[in-house]
ZADO-1210 file (C-alpha; in nm, 4 decimals, padded with zeros to 6 digits):
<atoms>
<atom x="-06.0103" y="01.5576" z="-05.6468" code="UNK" pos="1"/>
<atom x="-06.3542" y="01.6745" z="-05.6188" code="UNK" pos="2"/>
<atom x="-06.2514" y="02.0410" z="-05.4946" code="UNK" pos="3"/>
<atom x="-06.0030" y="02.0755" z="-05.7290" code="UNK" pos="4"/>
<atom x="-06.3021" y="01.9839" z="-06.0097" code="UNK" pos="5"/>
<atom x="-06.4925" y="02.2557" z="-05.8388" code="UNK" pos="6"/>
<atom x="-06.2066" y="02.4812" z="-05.8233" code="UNK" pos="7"/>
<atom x="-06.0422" y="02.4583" z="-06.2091" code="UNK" pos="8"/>
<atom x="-06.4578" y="02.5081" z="-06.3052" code="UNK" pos="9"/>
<atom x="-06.4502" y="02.8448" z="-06.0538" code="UNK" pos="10"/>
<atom x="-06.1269" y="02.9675" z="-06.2423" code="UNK" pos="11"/>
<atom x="-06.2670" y="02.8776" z="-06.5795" code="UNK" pos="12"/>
<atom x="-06.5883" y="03.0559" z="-06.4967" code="UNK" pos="13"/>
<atom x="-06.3756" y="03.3468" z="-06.4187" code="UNK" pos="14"/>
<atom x="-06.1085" y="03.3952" z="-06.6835" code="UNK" pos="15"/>
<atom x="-06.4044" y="03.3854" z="-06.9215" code="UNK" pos="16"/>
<atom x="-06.6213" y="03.6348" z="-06.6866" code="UNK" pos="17"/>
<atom x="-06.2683" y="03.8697" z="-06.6553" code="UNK" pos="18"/>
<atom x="-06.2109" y="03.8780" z="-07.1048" code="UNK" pos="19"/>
<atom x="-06.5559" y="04.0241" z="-07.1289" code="UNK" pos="20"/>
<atom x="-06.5325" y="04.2493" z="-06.8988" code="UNK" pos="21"/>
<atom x="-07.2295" y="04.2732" z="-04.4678" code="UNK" pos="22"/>
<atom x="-07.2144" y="04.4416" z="-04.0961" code="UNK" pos="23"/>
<atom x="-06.8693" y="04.6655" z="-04.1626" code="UNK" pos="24"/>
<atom x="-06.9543" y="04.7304" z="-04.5125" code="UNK" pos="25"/>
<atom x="-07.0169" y="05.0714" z="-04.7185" code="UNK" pos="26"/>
<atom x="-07.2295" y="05.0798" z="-05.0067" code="UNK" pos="27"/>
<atom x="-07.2838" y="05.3006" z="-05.2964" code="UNK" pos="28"/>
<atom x="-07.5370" y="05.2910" z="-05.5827" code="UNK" pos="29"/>
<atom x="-07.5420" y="05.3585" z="-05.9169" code="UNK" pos="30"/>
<atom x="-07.8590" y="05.3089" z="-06.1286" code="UNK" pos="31"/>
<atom x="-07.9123" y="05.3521" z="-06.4944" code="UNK" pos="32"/>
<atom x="-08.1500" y="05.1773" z="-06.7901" code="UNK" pos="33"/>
<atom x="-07.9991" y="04.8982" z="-06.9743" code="UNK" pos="34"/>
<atom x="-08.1811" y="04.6138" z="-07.1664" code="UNK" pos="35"/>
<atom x="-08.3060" y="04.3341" z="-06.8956" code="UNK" pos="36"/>
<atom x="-08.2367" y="03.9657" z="-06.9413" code="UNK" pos="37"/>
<atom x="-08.3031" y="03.6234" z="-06.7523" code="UNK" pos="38"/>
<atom x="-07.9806" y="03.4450" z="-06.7833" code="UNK" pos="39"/>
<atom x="-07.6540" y="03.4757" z="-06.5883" code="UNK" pos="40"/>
<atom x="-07.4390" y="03.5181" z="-06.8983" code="UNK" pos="41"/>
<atom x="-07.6622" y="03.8452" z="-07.0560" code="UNK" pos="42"/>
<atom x="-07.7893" y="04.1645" z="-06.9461" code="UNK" pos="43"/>
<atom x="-07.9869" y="04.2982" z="-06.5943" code="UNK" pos="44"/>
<atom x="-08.1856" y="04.5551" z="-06.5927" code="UNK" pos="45"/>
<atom x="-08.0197" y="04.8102" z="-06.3442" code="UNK" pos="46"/>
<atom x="-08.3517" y="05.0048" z="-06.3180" code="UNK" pos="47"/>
<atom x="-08.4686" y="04.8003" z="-06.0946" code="UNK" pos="48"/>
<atom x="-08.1483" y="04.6753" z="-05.9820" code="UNK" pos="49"/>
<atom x="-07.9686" y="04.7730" z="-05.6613" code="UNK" pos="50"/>
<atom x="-07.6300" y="04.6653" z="-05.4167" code="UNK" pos="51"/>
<atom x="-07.6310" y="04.7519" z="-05.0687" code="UNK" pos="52"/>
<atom x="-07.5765" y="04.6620" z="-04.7325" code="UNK" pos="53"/>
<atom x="-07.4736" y="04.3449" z="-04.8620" code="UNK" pos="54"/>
<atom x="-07.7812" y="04.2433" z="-05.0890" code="UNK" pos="55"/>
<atom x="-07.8034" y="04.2303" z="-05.4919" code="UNK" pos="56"/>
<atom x="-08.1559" y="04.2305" z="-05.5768" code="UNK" pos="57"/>
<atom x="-08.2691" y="04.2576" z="-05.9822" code="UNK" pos="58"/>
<atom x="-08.5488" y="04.1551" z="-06.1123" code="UNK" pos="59"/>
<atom x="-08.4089" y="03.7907" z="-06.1817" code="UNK" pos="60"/>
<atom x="-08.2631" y="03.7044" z="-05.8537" code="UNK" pos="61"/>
<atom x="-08.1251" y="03.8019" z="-05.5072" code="UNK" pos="62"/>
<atom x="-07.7964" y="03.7409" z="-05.3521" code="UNK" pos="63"/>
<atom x="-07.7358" y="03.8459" z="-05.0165" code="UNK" pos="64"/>
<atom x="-07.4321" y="03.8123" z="-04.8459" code="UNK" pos="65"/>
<atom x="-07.4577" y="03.6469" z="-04.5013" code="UNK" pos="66"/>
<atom x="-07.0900" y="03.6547" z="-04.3798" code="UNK" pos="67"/>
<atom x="-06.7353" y="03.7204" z="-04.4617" code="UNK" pos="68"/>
<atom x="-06.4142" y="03.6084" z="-04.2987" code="UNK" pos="69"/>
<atom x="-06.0780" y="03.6505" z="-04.3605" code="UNK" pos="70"/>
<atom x="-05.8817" y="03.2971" z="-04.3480" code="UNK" pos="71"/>
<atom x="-05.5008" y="03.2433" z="-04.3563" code="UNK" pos="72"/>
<atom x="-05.3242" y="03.0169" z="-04.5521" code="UNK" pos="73"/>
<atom x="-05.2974" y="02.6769" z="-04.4173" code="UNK" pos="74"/>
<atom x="-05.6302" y="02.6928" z="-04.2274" code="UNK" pos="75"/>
<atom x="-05.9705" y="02.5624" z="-04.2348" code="UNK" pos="76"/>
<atom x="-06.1038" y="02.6978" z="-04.5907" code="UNK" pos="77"/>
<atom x="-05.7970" y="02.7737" z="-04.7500" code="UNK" pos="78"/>
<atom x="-05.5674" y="02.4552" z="-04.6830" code="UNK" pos="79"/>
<atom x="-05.4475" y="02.4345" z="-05.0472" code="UNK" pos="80"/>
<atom x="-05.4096" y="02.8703" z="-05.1331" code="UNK" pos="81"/>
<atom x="-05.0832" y="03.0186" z="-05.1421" code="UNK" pos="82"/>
<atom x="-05.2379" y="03.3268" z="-04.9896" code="UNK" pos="83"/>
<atom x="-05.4813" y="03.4491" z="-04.7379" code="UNK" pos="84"/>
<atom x="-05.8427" y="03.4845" z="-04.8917" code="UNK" pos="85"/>
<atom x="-06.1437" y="03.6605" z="-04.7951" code="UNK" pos="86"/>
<atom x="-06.4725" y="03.4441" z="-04.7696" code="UNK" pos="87"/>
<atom x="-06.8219" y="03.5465" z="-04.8280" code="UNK" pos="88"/>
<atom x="-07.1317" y="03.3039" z="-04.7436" code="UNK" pos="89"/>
<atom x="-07.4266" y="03.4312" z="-04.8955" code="UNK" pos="90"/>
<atom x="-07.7981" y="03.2985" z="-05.0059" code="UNK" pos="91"/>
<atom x="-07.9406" y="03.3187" z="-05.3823" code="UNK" pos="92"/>
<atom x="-08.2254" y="03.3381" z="-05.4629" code="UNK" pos="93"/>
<atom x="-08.4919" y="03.2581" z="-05.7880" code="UNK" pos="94"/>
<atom x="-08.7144" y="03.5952" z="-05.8423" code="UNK" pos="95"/>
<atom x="-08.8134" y="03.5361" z="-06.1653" code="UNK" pos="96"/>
<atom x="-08.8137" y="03.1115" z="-06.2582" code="UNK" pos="97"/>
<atom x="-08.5209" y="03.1657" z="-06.4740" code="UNK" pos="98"/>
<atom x="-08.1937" y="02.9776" z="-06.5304" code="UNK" pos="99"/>
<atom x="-08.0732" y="03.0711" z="-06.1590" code="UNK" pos="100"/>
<atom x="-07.7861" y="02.9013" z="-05.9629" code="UNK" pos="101"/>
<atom x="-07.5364" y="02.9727" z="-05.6589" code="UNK" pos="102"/>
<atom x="-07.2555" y="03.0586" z="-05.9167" code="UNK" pos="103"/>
<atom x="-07.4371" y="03.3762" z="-06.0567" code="UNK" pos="104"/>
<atom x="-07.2411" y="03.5325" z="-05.8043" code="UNK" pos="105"/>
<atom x="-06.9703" y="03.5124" z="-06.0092" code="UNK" pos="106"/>
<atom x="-07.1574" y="03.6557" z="-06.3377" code="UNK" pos="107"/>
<atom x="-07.2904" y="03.9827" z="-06.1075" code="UNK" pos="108"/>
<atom x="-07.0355" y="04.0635" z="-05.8748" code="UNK" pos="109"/>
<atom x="-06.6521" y="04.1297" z="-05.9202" code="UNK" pos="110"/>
<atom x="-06.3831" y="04.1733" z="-05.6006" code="UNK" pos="111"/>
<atom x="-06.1183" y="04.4424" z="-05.6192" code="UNK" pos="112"/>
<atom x="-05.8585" y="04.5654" z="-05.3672" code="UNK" pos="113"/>
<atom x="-05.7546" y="04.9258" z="-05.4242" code="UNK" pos="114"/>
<atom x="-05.3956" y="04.9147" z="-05.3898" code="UNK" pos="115"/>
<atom x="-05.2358" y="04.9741" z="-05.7018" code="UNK" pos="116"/>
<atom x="-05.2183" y="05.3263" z="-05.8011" code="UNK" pos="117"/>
<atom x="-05.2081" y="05.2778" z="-06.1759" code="UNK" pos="118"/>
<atom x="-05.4482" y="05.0303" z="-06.2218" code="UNK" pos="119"/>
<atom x="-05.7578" y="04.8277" z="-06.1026" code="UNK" pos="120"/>
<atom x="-05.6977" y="04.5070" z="-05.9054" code="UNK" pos="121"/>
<atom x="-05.9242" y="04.2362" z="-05.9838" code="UNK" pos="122"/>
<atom x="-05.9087" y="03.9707" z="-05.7443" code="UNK" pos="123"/>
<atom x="-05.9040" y="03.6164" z="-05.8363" code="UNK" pos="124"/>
<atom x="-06.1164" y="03.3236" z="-05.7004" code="UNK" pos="125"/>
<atom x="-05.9849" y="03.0947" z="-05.4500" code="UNK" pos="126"/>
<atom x="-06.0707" y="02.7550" z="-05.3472" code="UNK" pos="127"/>
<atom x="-06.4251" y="02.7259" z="-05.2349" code="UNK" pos="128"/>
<atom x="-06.4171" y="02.8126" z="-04.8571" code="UNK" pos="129"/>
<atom x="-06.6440" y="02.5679" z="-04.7351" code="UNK" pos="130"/>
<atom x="-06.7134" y="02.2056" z="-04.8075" code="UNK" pos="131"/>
<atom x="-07.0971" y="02.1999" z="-04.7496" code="UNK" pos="132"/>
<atom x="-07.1551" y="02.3693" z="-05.1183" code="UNK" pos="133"/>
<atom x="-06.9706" y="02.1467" z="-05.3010" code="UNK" pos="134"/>
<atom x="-07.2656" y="01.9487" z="-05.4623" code="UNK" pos="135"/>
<atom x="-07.5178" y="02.2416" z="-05.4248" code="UNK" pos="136"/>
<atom x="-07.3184" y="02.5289" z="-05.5550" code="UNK" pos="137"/>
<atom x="-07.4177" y="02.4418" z="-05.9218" code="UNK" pos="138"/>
<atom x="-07.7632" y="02.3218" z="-05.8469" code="UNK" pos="139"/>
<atom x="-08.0434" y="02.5019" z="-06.0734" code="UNK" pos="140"/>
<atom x="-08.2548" y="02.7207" z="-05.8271" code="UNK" pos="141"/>
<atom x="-08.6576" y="02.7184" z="-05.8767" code="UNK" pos="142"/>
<atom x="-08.8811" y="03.0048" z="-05.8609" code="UNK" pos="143"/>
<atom x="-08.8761" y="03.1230" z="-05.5578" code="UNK" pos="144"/>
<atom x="-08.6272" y="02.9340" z="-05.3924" code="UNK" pos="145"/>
<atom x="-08.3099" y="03.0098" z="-05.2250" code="UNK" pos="146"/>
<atom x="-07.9794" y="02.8112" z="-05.2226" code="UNK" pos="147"/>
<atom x="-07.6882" y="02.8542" z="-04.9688" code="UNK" pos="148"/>
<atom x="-07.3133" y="02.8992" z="-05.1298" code="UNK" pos="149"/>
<atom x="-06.9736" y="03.0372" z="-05.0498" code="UNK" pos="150"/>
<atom x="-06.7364" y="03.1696" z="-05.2421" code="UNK" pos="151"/>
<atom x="-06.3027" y="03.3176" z="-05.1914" code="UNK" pos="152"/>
<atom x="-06.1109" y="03.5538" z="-05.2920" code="UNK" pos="153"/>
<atom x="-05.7291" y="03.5447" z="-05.3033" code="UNK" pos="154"/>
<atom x="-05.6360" y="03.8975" z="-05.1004" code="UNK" pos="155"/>
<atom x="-05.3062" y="04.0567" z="-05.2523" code="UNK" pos="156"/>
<atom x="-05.2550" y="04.1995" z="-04.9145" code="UNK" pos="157"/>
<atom x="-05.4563" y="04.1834" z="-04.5935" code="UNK" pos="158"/>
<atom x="-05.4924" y="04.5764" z="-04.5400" code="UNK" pos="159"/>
<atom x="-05.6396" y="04.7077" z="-04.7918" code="UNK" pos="160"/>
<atom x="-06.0122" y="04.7081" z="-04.8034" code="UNK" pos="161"/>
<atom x="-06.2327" y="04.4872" z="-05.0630" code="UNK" pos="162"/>
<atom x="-06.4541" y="04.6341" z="-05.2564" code="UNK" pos="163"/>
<atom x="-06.7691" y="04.3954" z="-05.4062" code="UNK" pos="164"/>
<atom x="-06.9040" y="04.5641" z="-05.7731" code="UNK" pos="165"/>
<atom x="-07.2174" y="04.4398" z="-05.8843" code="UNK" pos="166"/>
<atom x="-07.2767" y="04.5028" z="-06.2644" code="UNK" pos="167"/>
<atom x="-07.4964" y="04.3857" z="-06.5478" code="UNK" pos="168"/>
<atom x="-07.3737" y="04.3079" z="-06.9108" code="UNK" pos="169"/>
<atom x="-07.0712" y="04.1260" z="-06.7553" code="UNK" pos="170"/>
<atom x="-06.9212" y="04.4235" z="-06.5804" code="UNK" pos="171"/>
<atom x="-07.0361" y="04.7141" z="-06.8468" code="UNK" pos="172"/>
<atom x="-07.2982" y="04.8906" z="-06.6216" code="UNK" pos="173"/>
<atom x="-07.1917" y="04.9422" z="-06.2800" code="UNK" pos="174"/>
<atom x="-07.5209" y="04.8630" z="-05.9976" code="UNK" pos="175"/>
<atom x="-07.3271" y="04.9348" z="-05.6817" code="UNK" pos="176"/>
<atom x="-07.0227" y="04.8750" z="-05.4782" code="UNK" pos="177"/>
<atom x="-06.9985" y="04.7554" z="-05.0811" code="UNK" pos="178"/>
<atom x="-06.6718" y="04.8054" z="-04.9449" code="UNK" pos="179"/>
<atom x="-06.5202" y="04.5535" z="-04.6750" code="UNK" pos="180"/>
<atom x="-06.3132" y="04.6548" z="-04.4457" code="UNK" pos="181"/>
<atom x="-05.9904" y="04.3811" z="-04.3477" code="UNK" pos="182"/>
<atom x="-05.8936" y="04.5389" z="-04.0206" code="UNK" pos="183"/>
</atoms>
């Protein structure tokens, strides 16, 4: 009961996120000025804001990705999807002593498999992939502290590589992209 709780709040989080807009990975940046902001739901300055390797960093907080896997339906992770998703563990972390919290993952970074010619393919959130976060994952984060989370996306095929977008005003200004590769 309590995962679906955590997952209907995940889908929620992202239906409203989507109407406004590691080792094998690839990165590319893109920097330009924008109007900076403490809280999840507004602006980051992308002047000081970069994605590589793995790492978001902005001057309000820091997540870096730890680990991905890709986990089949039916198995540990993914016992209640309909498809296969990709996982990401990954550490966030309080730069400034704002309102900071695992699931600003979801306000700065976007998944997209390339695989439709005519349009972009958003990727929607899965279940969370890992039972340990399920009390911390909304926890408020202190200055300077760092909280644990993971987070799924449902894959629309399991070829096709997944490209992570960071971006400030809710997906308006582009930060940088890491690509991860399935196979």
């Amino acid at each position: 009961m309590k995962k679906s709780l955590v997952l209907l709040a995940c889908a929620s989080v992202a239906l409203v996120l989507g109407g406004c807009g590691a080792p094998s990975a690839q990165s590319s940046n893109s920097s330009t000025n924008s109007s900076a902001s403490a809280s999840p739901t507004q602006a980051i300055s992308t002047s000081d804001s970069y994605f590589k390797e793995g790492v978001l960093t902005t001057p309000q907080v820091k997540i870096a990705i730890t680990a991905h896997k890709i986990i089949p339906v039916g198995e540990k992770g993914n016992e209640y999807g309909k498809k296969p998703v990709i996982a990401f563990w990954y550490k966030t972390t309080n730069l400034a002593g704002k309102d900071v919290s695992p699931m600003n993952f979801l306000y700065a970074i976007t998944a997209y498999q390339d695989n439709n010619p005519n349009a972009e393919n958003k990727l929607e959130v899965g279940s969370l992939p890992d039972d340990r976060f399920l009390s911390s994952q909304t926890e408020k984060i202190k200055k300077g502290g760092t909280v644990e989370n993971a987070i799924a996306y449902e894959l629309d095929d399991e070829t096709t590589a997944v490209d992570l977008v960071a971006s400030s005003d809710l997906g308006a200004t582009e930060i940088g992209k890491v690509t991860y590769k399935l196979k």
